[in-house]
C-alpha positions in Angstrom: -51.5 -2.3 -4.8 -54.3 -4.0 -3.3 -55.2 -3.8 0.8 -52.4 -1.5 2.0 -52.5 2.1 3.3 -49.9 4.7 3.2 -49.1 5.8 7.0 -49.0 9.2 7.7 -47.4 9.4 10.7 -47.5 6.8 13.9 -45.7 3.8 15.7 -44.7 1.3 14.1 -42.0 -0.1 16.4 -39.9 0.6 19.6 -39.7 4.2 18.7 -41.6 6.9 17.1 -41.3 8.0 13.3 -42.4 10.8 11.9 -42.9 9.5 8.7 -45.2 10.4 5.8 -45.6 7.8 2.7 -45.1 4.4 4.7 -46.7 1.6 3.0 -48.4 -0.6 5.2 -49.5 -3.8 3.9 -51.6 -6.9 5.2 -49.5 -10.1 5.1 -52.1 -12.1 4.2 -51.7 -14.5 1.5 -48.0 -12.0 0.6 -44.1 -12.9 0.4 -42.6 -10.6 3.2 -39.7 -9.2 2.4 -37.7 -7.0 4.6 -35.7 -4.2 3.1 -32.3 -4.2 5.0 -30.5 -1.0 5.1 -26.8 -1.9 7.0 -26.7 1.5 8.7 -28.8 3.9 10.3 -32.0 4.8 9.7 -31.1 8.7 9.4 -28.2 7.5 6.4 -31.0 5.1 4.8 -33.8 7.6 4.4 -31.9 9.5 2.2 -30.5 7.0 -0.2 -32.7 7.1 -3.2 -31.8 3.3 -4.0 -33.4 2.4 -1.0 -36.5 4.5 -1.6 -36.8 2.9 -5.1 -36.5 -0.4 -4.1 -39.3 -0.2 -1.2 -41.6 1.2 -3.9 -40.8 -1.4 -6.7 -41.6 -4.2 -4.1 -45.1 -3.3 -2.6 -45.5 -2.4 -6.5 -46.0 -6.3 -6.7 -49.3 -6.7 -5.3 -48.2 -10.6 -4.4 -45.3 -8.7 -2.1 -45.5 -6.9 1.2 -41.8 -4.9 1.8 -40.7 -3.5 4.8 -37.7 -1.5 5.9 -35.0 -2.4 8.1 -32.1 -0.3 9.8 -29.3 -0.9 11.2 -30.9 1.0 14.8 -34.3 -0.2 14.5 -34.6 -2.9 16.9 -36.7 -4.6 19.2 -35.4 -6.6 22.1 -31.8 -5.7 20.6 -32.8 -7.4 17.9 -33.3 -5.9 14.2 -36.6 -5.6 13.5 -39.1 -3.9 10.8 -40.5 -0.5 11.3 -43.8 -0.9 10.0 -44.8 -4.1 11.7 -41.9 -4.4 14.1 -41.5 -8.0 13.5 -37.9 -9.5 13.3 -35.8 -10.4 10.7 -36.9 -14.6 10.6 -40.4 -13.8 10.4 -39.6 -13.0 6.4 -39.2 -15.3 3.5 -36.7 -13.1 2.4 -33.9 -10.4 3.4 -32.8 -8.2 1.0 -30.1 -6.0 1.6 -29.5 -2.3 0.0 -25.3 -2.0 0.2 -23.8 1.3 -0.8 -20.5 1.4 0.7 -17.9 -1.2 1.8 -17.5 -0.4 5.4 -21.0 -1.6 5.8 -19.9 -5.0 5.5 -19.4 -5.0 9.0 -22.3 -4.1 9.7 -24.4 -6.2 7.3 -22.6 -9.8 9.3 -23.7 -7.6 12.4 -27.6 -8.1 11.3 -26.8 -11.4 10.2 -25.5 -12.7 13.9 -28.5 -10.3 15.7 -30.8 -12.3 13.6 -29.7 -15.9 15.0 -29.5 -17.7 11.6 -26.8 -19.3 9.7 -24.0 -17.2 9.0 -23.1 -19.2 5.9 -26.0 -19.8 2.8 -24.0 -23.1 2.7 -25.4 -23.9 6.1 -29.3 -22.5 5.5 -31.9 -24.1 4.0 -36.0 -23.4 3.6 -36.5 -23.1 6.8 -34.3 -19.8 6.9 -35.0 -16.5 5.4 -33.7 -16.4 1.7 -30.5 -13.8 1.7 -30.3 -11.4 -1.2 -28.3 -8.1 -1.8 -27.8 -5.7 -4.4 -25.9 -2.3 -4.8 -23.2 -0.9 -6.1 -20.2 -2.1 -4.5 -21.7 -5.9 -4.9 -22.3 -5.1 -8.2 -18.4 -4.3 -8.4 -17.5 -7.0 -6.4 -19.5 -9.2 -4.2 -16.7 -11.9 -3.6 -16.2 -10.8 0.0 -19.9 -11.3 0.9 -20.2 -14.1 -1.4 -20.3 -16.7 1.4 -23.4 -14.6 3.6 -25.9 -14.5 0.7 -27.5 -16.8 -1.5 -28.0 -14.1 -4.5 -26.6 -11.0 -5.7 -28.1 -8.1 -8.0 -25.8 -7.3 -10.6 -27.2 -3.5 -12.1 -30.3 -1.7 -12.3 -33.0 -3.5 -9.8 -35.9 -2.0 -12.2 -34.4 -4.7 -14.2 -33.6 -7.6 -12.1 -36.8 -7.4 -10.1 -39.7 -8.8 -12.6 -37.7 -12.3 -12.7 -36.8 -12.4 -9.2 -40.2 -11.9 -8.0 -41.5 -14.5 -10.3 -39.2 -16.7 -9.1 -39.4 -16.0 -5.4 -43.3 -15.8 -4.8 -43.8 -19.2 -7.1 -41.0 -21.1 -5.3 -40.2 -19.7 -1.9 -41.3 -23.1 -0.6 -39.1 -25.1 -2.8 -36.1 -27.0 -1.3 -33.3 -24.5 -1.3 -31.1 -26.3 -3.6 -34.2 -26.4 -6.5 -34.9 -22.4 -5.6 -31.1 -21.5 -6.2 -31.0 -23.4 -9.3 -33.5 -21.3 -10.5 -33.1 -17.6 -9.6 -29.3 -18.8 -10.9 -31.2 -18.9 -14.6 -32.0 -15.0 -14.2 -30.5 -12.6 -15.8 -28.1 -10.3 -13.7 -28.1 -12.6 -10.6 -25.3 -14.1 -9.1 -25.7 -17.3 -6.8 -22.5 -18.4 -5.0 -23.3 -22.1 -4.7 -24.2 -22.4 -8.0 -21.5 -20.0 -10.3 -22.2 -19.3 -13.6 -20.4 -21.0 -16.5 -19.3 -17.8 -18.0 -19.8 -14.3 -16.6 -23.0 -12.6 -14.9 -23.8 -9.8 -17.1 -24.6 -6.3 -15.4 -28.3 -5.3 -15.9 -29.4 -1.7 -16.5 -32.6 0.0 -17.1 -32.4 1.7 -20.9 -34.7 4.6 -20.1 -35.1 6.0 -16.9 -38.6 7.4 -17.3 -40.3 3.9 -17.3 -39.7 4.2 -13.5 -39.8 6.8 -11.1 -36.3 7.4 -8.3 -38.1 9.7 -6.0 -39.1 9.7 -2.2 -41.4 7.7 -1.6 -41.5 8.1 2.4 -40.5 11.6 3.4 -39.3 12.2 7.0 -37.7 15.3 9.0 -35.1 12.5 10.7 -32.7 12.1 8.5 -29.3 13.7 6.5 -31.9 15.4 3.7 -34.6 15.5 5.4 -35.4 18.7 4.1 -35.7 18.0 0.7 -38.1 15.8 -2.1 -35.6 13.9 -3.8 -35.8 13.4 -7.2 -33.1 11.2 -9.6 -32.1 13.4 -12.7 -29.3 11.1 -14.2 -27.6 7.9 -13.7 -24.2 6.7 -14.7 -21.1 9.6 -16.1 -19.4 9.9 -19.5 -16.5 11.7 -17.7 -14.6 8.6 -17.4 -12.4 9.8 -14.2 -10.3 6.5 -14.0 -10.6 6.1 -10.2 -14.5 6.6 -10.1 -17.0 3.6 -9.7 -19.4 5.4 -11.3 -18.2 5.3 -14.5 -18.0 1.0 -14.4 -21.0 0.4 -13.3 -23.3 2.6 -13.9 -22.7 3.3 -17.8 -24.0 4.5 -20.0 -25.0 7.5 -19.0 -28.7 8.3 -18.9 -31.1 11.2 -18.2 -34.6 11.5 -16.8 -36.5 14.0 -19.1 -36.9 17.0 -18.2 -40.8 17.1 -18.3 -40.7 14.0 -16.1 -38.3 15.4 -13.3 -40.3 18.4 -13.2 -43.9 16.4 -13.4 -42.6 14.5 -10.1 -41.2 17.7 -8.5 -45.1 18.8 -8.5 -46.2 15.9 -6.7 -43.1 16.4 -4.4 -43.8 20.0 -3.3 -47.0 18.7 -1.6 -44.7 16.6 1.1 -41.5 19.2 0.9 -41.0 23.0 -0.3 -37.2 21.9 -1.4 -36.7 19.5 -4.3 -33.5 17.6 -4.2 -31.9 17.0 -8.0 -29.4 13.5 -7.4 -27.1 12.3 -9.5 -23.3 11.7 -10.5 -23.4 15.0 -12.4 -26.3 16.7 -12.8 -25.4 19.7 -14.6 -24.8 17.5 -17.6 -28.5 17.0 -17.9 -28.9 18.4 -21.5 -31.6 20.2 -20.3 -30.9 21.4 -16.7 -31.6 24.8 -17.4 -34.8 24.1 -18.3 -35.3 22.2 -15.3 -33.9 24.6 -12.6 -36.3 27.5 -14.6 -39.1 25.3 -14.0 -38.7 24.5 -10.0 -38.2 28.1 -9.6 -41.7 29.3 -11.3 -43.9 26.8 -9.6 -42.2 28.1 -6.5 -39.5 25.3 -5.2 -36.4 25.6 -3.4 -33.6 23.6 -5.0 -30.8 21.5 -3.4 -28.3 19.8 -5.8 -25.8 16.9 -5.2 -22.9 17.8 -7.7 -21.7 20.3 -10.0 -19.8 19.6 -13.2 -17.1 22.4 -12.7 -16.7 22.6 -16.6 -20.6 22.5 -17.1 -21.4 25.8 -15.3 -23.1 28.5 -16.9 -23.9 32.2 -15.1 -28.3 31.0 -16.8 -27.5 28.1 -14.5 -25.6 29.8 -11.4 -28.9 32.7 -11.5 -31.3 30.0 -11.2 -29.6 28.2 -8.1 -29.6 31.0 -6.3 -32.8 31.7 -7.5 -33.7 28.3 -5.8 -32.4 29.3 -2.4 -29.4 26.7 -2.9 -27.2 26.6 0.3 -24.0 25.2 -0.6 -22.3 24.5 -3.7 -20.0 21.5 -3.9 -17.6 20.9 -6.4 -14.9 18.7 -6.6 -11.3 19.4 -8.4 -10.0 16.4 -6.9 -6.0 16.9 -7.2 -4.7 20.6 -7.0 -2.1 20.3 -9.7 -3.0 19.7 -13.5 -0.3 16.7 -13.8 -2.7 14.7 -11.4 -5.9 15.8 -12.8 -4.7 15.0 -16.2 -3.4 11.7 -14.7 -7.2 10.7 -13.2 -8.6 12.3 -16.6 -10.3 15.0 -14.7 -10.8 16.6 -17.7 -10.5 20.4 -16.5 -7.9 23.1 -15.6 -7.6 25.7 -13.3 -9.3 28.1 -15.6 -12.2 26.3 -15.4 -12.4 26.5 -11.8 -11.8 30.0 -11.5 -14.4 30.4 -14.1 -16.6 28.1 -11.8 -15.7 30.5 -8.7 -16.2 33.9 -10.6 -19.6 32.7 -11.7 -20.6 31.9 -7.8 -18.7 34.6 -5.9 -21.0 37.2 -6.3 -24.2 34.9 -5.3 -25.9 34.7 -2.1 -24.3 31.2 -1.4 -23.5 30.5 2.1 -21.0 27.3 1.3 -18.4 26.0 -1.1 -17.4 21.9 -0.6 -14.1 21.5 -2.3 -13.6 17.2 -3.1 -9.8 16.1 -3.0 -8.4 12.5 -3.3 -5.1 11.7 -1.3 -2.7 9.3 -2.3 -3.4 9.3 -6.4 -0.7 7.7 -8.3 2.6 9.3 -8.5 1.7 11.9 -5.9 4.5 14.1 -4.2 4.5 16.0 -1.4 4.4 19.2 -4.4 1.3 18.1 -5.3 -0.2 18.4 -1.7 1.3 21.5 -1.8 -0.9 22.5 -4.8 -3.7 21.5 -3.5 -3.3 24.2 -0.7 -2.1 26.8 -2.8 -5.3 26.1 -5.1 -7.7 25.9 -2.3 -6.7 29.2 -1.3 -6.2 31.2 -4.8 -9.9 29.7 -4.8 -10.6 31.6 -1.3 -9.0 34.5 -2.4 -10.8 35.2 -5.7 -14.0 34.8 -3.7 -12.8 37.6 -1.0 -12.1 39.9 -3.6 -15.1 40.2 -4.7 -16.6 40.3 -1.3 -18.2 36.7 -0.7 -18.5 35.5 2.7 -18.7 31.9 1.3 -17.8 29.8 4.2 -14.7 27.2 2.8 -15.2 23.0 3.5 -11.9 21.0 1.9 -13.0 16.8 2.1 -9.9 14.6 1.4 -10.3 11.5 0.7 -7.5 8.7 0.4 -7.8 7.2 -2.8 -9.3 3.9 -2.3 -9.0 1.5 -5.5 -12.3 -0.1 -6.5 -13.0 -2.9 -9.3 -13.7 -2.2 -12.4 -12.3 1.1 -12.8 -8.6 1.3 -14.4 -7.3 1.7 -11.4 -8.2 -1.5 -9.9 -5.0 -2.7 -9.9 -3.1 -0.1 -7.9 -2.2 0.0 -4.4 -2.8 2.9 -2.0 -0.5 4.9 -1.0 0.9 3.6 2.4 -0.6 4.8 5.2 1.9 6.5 6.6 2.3 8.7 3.9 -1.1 9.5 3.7 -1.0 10.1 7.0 2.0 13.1 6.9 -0.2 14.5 3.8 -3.1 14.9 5.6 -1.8 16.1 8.5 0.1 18.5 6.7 -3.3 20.1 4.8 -4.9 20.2 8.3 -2.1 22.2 9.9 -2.3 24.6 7.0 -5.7 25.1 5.6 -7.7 25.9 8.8 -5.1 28.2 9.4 -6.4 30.1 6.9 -9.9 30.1 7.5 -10.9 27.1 5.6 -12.5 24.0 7.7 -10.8 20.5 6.8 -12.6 17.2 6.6 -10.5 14.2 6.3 -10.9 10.3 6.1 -9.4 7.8 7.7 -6.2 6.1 6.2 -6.9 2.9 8.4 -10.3 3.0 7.8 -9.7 3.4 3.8 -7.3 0.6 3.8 -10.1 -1.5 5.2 -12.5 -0.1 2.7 -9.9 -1.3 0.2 -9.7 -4.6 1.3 -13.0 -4.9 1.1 -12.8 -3.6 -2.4 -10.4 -5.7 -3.7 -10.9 -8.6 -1.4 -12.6 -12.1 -2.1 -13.9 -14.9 -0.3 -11.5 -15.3 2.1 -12.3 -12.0 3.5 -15.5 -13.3 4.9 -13.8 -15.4 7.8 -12.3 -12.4 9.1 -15.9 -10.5 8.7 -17.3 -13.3 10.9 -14.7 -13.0 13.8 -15.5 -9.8 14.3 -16.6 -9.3 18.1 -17.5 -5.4 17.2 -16.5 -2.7 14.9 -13.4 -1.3 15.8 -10.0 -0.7 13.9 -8.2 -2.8 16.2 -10.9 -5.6 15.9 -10.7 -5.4 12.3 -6.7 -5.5 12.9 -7.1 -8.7 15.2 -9.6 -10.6 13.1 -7.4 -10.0 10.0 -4.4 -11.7 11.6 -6.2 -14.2 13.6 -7.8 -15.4 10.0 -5.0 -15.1 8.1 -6.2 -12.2 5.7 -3.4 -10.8 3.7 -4.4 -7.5 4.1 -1.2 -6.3 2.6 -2.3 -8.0 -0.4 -5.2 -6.7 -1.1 -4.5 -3.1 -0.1 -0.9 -2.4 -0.9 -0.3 -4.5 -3.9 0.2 -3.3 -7.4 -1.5 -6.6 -9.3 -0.4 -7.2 -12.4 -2.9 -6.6 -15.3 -2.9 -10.3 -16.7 -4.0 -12.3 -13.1 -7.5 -13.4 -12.7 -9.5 -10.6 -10.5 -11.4 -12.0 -7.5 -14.4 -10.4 -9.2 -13.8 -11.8 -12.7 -17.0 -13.5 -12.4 -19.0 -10.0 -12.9 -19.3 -8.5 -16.4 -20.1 -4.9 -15.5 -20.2 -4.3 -19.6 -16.8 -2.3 -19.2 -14.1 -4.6 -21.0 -11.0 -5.5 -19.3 -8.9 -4.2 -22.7 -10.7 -0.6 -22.1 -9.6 -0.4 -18.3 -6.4 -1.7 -19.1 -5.9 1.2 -22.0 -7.1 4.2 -19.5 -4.3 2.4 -16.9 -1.4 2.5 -19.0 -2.3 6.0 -20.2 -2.3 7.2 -16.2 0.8 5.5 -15.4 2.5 3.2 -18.1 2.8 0.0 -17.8 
């Protein structure tokens, strides 16, 4: 990669990092980027998107990277951690977005920053604004007046044409430079829309690149672990999941890859961390988790296909000195998993729970979503009496598995089937989840819950378009009753975007996107969950 080292551990900024695998470039004669995480650092570090992109840009040797959090600062301003310059010293700001709430705090770093809110309003003598991930790949209409470009897909794709682009006409008059990174496959520009759709990229095979750490540290949520990307994308087709929209088709690392990179990894970390939407569908997991276990690794694993679990498999977590096993049923009665297209029963489960019960496991994550379509207040009830059959069966044959229930309000998100739904109002979700707390840790079992007002914020943001941005920019600072306030005060029907049933035949505010999922297909799976 030409003149660069990889820092083992110093200060780069305000504050200390102990950090192993930093890339430290010279500027000289390089197009800085900085790598804009819109949350904390601890959150960032552990999101293998992130990692991936930091490595595929100091890959260019005409490139110099570096990362920025939403607490790294200097002078309250945002500022890198390997140089500890600030944000308008960069040609370019690219920004890594995994989750819809941190919208607010991506026009945060915007404001600290001191430039333009509005790409309308920049030109070459500003930073160039670019932002990929996957809820901009989804939708990126209620950002769409903050940047100049979007990544639609797979970055391992997008990123040979961009950087062409960028380091040959970074100097160019904005207008000329938009024009042109407009002409690139998978990238949307706001000023300059396409005539038909912008096509989602994705990356074919997964072994031509490696998703691994690339800078290991002790501060942050998995900071225990190497983490290693086994698959990408699910076949499972659960009609509320964003996975399934824009991440298909579903594809696998190989086995003798993911196993060739855990070698390298057990030199920074003695626990390898397998990622992915489902790993036990790997074809070939067994042969993987075999393989960490003889050259000597401990295992930590992100999901668990309840209907993929094998006792071969189970033996070879615990061989791994796995911790906790998360699985997710996501309704307690089979009417609603039928309805999401879960795809399993409660035999399956219990088979899933016989299979772990007798294991040295110390705890089980149970996934629910609140507020599915059609929902009563029976349902809830199911969900209790399921989490607890579940608690019983592991009593009985004398687990101490420690119980955590996470419910979630369902949230609808383009491009899945259910992306014309409403939520359920918030005061319903409200009793339900009240109602599961006052029961479940009654019995034992610890209860996680989200937000209602929080998810119908997160589903405005989902669903919303451009006129979601004014309301983003009157924010003073992140609160509920901000958000509340600047809603109004802008006139963002929040109603409308949250609450809503849309009917299947209006234009989307994210029709612009082709995620490769056709609008007949979602449409189909709809009408199966709920009917026309």
């Amino acid at each position: 990669m030409g003149n660069e080292r990889r820092q083992t551990k110093g200060r780069y900024s305000a504050r200390e990092y102990r950090e192993e695998g930093a890339i430290v470039k010279d500027w000289g004669g390089r197009l800085p980027i900085a790598l804009v995480y819109p949350n904390k650092y601890s959150l960032g570090m552990s999101n293998l998107g992130v990692q991936a992109v930091y490595w595929l840009l100091n890959n260019n040797p005409k490139a110099v990277c570096e990362r920025v959090f939403l607490d790294t600062k200097e002078k309250n301003a945002p500022a890198a951690i390997e140089s500890g310059r600030p944000l308008t010293d960069f040609a370019v700001l690219a920004f890594s977005i995994s989750y819809e709430l941190d919208y607010f705090n991506v026009v945060q770093i915007l404001k600290e920053t001191g430039i333009p809110l509005l790409a309308m309003e920049r030109d070459e003598r500003y930073p160039l604004v670019i932002a990929g991930g996957p809820c901009v790949t989804a939708n990126p209409m209620p950002l769409a007046p903050f940047f100049d470009a979007f990544c639609i897909g797979d970055a391992e794709m997008i990123m040979p044409g961009l950087m062409q682009i960028l380091t040959e006409s970074i100097g160019d008059k904005r207008e000329t430079l938009l024009q042109n990174l407009a002409k690139i496959p998978g990238v949307y520009v706001p000023l300059h829309p396409p005539e038909n759709k912008v096509i989602r990229q994705y990356l074919k095979n997964l072994d031509e690149f490696e998703t691994r750490s690339v800078v290991v540290t002790p501060d942050t949520e998995l900071g225990d672990s190497y983490l290693i990307e086994v698959e990408r994308g699910c076949a499972r087709g659960c009609r509320f999941c964003l996975v399934s929209g824009i991440y298909s088709p579903m594809r696998f690392r190989s086995a003798e890859k993911i196993l060739e990179q855990a070698r390298a990894g057990l030199k920074f970390r003695k626990r390898i961390g397998l990622l992915g939407p489902t790993v036990t569908d790997h074809p070939k997991i067994n042969e993987i988790l075999t393989g960490l276990n003889e050259m000597g690794a401990e295992i930590a694993i992100s999901s668990l296909r309840i209907d993929t679990l094998t006792e071969s498999i189970v033996k070879e977590l615990a061989r791994g000195k796995v911790q906790t096993i998360t699985i997710a049923p996501e309704a307690g009665s089979q009417r609603l998993r039928d309805l999401i297209h879960k795809d399993i029963n409660e035999n399956d489960i219990f088979k899933a729970i016989d299979l772990i019960a007798d294991k040295p496991f110390t705890q089980l994550k149970l996934y629910y979503v609140i507020g599915l379509p059609t929902e009563t207040d029976k349902d809830i009830e199911e969900i209790i009496k399921l989490t607890l059959a579940i608690k019983d069966r592991l009593e009985q044959k004398g687990s101490q598995m420690r119980i955590v229930v996470n419910a979630s309000p369902l949230v609808p998100k383009a491009s899945t089937p259910f992306q014309w739904l409403p939520m359920a109002p918030q005061d319903v979700l409200t009793q339900r989840l009240d109602y599961l707390k006052n029961h479940l840790p009654q019995k034992g079992i610890k209860f996680n819950e989200e937000s209602p007002a929080w998810s119908q914020a997160q589903a405005v943001l989902s669903r919303g378009d451009e006129s979601v941005a004014a309301a983003l920019m009157d924010m003073k600072k992140l609160s509920l009753a901000e958000w509340k306030r600047a809603a109004e005060q802008n006139n963002l029907d929040v109603d409308y975007f949250s609450n809503q049933r849309w009917d299947t035949s209006q234009k989307l505010p994210w029709a612009v996107i082709d995620t490769g999922v056709g609008v007949e297909r979602l449409c189909g799976e709809l009408e199966k969950a709920v009917g026309k």
